[in-house]
Backbone as CSV, one residue per row, in Angstrom:
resi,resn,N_x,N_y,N_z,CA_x,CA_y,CA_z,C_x,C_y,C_z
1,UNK,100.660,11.224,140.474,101.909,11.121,139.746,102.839,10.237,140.555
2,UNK,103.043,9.382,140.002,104.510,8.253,141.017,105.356,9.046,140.965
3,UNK,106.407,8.283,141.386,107.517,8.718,141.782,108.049,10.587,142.429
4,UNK,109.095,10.821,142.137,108.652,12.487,142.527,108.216,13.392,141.147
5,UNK,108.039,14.365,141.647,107.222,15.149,141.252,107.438,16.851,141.805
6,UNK,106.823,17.728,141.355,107.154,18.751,140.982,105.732,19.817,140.663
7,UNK,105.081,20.042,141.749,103.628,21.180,140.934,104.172,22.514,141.424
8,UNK,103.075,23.467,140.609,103.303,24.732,140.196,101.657,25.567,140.370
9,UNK,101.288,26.055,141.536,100.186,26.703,141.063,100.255,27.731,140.975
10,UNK,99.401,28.113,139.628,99.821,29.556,138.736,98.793,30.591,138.869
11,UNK,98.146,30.535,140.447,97.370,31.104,140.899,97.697,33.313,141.009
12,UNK,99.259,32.913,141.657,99.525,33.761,141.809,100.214,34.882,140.605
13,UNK,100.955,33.947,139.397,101.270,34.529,137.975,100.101,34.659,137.247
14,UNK,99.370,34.438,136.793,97.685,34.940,136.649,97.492,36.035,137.102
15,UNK,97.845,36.054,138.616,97.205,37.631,139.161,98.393,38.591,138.830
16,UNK,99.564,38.362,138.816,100.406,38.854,138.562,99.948,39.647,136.940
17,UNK,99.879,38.680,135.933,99.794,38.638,134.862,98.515,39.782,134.174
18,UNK,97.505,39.586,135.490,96.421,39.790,134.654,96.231,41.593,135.179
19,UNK,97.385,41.977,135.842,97.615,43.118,136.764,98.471,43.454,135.632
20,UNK,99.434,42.881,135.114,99.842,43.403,134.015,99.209,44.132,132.766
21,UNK,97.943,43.389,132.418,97.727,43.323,131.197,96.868,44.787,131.523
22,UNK,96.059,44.589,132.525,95.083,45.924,132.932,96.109,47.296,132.600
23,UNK,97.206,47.281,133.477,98.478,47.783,133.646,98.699,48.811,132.006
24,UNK,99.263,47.622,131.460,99.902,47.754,130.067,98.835,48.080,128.962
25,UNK,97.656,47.830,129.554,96.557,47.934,128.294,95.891,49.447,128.039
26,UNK,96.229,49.977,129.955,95.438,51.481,129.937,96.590,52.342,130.065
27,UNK,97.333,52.938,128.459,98.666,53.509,127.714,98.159,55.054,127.411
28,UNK,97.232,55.463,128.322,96.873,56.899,128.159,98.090,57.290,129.078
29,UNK,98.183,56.990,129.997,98.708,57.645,131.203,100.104,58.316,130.472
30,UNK,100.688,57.265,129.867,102.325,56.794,129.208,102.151,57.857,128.389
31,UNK,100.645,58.015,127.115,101.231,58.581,126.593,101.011,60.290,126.653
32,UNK,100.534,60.326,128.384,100.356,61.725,128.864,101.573,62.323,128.952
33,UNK,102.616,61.485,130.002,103.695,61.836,130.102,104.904,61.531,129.713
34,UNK,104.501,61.078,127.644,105.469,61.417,127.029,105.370,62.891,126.339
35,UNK,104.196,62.802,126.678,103.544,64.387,125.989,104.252,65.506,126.257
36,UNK,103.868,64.940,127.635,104.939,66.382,128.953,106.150,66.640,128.461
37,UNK,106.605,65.216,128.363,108.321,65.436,128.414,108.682,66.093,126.851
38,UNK,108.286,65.820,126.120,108.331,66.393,124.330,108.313,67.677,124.441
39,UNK,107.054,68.540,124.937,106.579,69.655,124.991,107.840,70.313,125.751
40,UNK,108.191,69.966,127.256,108.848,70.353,127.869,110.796,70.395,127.293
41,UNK,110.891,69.390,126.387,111.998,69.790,125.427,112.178,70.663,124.205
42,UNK,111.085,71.065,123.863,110.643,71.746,122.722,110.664,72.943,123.154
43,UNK,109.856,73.297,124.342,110.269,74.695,125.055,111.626,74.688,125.494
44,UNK,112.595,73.732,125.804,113.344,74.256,126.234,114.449,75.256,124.717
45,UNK,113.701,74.105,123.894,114.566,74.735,122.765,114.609,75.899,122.614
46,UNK,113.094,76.706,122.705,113.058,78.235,122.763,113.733,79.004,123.502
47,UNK,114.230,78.758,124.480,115.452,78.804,125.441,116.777,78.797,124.643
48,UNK,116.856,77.892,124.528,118.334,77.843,123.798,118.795,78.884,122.541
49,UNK,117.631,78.686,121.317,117.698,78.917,120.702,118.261,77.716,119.333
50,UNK,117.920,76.661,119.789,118.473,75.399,118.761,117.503,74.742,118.395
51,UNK,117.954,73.972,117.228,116.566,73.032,116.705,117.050,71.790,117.419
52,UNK,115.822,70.448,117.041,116.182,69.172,117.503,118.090,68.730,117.436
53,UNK,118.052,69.376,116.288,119.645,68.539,116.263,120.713,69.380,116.348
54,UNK,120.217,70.162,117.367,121.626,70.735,118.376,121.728,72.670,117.209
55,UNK,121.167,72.697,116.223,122.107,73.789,115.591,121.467,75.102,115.783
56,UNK,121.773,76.295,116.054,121.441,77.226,116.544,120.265,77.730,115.724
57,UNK,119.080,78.456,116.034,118.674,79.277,114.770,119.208,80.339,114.133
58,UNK,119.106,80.963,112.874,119.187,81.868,112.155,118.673,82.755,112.880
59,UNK,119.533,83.858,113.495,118.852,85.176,114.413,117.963,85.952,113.177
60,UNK,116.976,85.927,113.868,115.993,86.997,113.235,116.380,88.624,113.185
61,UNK,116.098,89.173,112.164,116.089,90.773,112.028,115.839,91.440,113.219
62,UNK,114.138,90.956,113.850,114.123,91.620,115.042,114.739,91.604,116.021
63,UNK,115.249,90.142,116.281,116.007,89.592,117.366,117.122,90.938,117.749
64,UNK,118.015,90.714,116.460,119.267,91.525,116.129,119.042,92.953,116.396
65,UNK,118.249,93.359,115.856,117.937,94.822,116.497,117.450,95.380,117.322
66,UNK,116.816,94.236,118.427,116.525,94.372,119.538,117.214,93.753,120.873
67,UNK,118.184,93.024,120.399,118.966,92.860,121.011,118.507,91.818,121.670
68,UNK,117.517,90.960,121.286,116.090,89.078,121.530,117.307,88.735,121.279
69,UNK,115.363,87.827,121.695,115.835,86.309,121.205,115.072,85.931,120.095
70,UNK,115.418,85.137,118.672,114.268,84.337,117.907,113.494,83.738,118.326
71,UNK,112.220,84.239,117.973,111.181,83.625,117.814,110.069,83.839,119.499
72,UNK,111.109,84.310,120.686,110.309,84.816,121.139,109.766,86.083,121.788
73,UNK,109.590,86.840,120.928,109.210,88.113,120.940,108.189,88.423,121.775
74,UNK,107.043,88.105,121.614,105.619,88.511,122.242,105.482,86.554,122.965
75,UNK,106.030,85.883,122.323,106.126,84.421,122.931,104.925,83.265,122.056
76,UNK,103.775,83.617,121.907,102.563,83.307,121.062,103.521,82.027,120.352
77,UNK,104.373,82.089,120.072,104.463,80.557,119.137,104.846,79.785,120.382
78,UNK,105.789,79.816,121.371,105.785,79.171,122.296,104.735,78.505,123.428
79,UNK,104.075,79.585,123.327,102.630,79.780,124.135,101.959,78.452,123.469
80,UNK,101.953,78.377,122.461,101.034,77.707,121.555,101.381,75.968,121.405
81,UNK,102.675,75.578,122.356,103.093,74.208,122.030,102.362,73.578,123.181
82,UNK,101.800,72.358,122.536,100.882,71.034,123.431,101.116,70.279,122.689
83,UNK,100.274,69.076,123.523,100.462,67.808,122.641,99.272,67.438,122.870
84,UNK,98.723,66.115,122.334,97.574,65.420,122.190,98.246,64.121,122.418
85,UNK,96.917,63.449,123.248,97.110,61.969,123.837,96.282,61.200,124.165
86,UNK,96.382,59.550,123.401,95.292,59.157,123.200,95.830,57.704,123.972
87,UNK,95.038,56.524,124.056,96.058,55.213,124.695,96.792,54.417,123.612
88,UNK,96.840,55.038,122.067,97.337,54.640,121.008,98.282,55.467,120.759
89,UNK,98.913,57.041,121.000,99.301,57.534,120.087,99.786,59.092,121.297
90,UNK,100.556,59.702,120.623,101.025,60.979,121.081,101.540,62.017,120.185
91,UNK,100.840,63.466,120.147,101.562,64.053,118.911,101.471,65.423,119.858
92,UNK,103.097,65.970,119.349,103.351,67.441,119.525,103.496,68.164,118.581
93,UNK,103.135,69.431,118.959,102.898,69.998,117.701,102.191,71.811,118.279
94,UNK,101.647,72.456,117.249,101.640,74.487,117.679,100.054,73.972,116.760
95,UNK,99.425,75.480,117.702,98.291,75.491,117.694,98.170,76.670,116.735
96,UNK,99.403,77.565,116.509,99.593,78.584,115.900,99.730,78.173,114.512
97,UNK,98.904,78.773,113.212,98.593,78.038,112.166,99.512,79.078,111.514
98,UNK,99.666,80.291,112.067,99.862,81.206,110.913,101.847,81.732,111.089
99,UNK,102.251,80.938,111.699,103.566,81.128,112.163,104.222,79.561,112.581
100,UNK,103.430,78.787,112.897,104.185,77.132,113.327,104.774,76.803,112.318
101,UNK,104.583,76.129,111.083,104.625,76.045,109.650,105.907,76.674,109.120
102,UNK,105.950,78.243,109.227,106.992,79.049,108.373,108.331,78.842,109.156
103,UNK,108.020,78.705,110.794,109.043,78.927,111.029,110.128,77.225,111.402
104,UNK,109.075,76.573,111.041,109.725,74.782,111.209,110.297,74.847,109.927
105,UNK,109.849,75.200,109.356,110.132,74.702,107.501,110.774,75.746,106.614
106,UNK,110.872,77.021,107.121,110.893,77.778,106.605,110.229,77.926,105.201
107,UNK,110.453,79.595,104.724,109.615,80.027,103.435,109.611,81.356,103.401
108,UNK,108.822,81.388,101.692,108.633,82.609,101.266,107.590,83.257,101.579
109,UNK,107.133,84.430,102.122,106.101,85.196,102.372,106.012,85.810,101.190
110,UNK,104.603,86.187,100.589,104.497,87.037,99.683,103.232,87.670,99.729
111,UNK,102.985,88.493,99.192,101.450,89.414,99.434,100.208,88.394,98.766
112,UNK,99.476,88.524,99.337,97.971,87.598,99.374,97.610,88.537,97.624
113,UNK,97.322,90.176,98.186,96.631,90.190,97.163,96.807,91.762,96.856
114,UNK,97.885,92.494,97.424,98.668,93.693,97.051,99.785,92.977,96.312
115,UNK,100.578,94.398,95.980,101.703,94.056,94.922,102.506,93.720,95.701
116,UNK,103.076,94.320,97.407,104.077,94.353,97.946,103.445,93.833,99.455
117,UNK,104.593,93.910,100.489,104.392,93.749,101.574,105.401,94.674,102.237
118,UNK,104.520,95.313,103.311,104.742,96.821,104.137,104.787,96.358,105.261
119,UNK,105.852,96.325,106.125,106.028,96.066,107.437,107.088,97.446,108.498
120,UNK,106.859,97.442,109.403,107.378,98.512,110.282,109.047,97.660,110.609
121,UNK,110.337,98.366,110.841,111.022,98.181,111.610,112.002,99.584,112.100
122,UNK,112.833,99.045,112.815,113.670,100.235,114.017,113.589,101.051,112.947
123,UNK,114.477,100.674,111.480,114.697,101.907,110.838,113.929,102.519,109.905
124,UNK,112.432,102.120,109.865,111.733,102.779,109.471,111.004,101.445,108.596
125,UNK,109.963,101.915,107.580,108.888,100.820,106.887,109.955,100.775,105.518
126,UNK,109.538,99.182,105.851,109.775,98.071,104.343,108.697,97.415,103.324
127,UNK,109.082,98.050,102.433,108.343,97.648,101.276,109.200,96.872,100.438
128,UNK,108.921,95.569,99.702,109.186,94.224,99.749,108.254,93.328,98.687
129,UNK,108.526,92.733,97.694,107.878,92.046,97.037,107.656,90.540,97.732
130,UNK,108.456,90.011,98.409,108.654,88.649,99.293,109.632,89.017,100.657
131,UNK,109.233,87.925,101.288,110.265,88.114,102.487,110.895,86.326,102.648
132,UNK,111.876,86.196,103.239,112.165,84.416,102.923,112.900,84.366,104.522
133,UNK,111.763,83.465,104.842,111.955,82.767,106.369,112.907,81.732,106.094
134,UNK,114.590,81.342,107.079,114.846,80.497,107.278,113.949,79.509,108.131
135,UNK,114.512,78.311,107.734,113.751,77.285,108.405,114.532,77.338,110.260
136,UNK,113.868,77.239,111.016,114.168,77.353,112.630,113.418,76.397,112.987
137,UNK,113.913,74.793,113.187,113.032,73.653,113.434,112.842,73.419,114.959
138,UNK,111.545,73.310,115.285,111.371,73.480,116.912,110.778,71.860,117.119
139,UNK,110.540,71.651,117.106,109.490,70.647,117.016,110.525,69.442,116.487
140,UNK,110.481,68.388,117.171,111.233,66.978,116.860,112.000,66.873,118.202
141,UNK,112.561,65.351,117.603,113.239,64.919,119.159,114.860,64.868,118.376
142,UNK,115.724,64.664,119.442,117.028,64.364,119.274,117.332,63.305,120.401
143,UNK,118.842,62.708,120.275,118.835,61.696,121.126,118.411,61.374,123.080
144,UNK,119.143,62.701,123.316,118.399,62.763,124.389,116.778,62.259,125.063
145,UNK,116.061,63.172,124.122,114.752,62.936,123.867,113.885,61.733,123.940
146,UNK,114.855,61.230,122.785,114.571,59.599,122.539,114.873,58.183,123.947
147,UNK,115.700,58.783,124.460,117.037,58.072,125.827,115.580,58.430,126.947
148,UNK,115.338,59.594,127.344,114.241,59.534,128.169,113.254,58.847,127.418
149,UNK,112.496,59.431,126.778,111.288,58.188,126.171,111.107,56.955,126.558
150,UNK,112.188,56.593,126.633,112.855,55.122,126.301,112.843,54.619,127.884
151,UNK,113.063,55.606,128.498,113.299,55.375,130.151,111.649,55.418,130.864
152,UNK,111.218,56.632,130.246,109.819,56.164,130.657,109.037,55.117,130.323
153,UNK,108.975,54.261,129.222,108.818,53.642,128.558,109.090,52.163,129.601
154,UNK,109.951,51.982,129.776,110.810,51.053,130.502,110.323,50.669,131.917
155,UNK,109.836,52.152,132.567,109.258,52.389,133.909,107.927,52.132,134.074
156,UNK,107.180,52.340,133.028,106.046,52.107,132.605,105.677,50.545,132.674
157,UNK,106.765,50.544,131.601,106.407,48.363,131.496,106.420,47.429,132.857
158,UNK,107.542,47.932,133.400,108.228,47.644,134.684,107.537,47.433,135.930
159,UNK,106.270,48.795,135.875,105.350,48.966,136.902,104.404,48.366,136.567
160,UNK,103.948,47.696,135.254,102.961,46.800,134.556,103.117,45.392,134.904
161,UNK,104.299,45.272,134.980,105.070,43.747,135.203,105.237,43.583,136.949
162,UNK,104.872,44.091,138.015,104.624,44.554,139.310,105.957,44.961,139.850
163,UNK,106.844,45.361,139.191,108.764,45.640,139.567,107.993,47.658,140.470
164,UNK,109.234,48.244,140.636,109.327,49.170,141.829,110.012,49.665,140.349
């Protein structure tokens, strides 16, 4: 090349680059410990007693007469929160089929295949044609939630891109 001139060998952005891509390409790790962090807000909710978006639950009957907390009584729905994680994808969610459901969404209980439904409490047995679960949403994110995500997310790329 005459005059001046100007080279660049891209020996070292290559390795840089290609440390990245290894980096950024194997997204199990990321989406292990977004898993964590979901799960670990979701329980905390059981704690609180609030859904994703801050609002308290509807105290349960038992709660109230026992002087609980909703929803964790014997604990089994709490017990039951994990997540699944793949290098595509992350989902939280209850392993508990027969209580996760009623109590995110709430609903009507009604007898399978008697006329009524007979249950025990303090002041003695209830007999009941339906029973109607408020909805008590455990499961979802709120902003917080999202703000970490976002931070791991960030830390993740960051350490892909060779940053501290």
């Amino acid at each position: 090349m005459a005059g001046a001139s100007f080279s660049m060998d891209f020996h070292r952005i290559n390795r840089v680059l290609g440390s990245a891509v290894t980096v950024l390409n194997d997204r199990q790790e990321l989406a292990e410990t977004l898993g964590e962090q979901f799960v670990s807000a979701t329980l905390g909710r059981f704690e609180t007693g609030t859904g994703p978006d801050g609002e308290e639950w509807a105290k349960s009957a038992r709660a109230e007469n026992e002087s609980g907390r909703t929803l964790v009584d014997k604990g089994g729905l709490k017990g039951s929160i994990n997540y699944e994680a793949s290098s595509t994808a992350v989902a939280v969610g209850t392993s508990d089929q027969v209580k996760g459901a009623i109590h995110q969404f709430g609903g009507t209980i009604k007898p399978k295949s008697a006329g009524a439904l007979k249950f025990k409490t303090p002041n003695g047995f209830v007999i009941t044609k339906k029973v109607e679960i408020p909805a008590r949403p455990y499961i979802g994110l709120n902003q917080e939630d999202v703000d970490e995500a976002a931070e791991t997310i960030r830390l993740f790329m960051q350490r892909g891109l060779g940053g501290r």
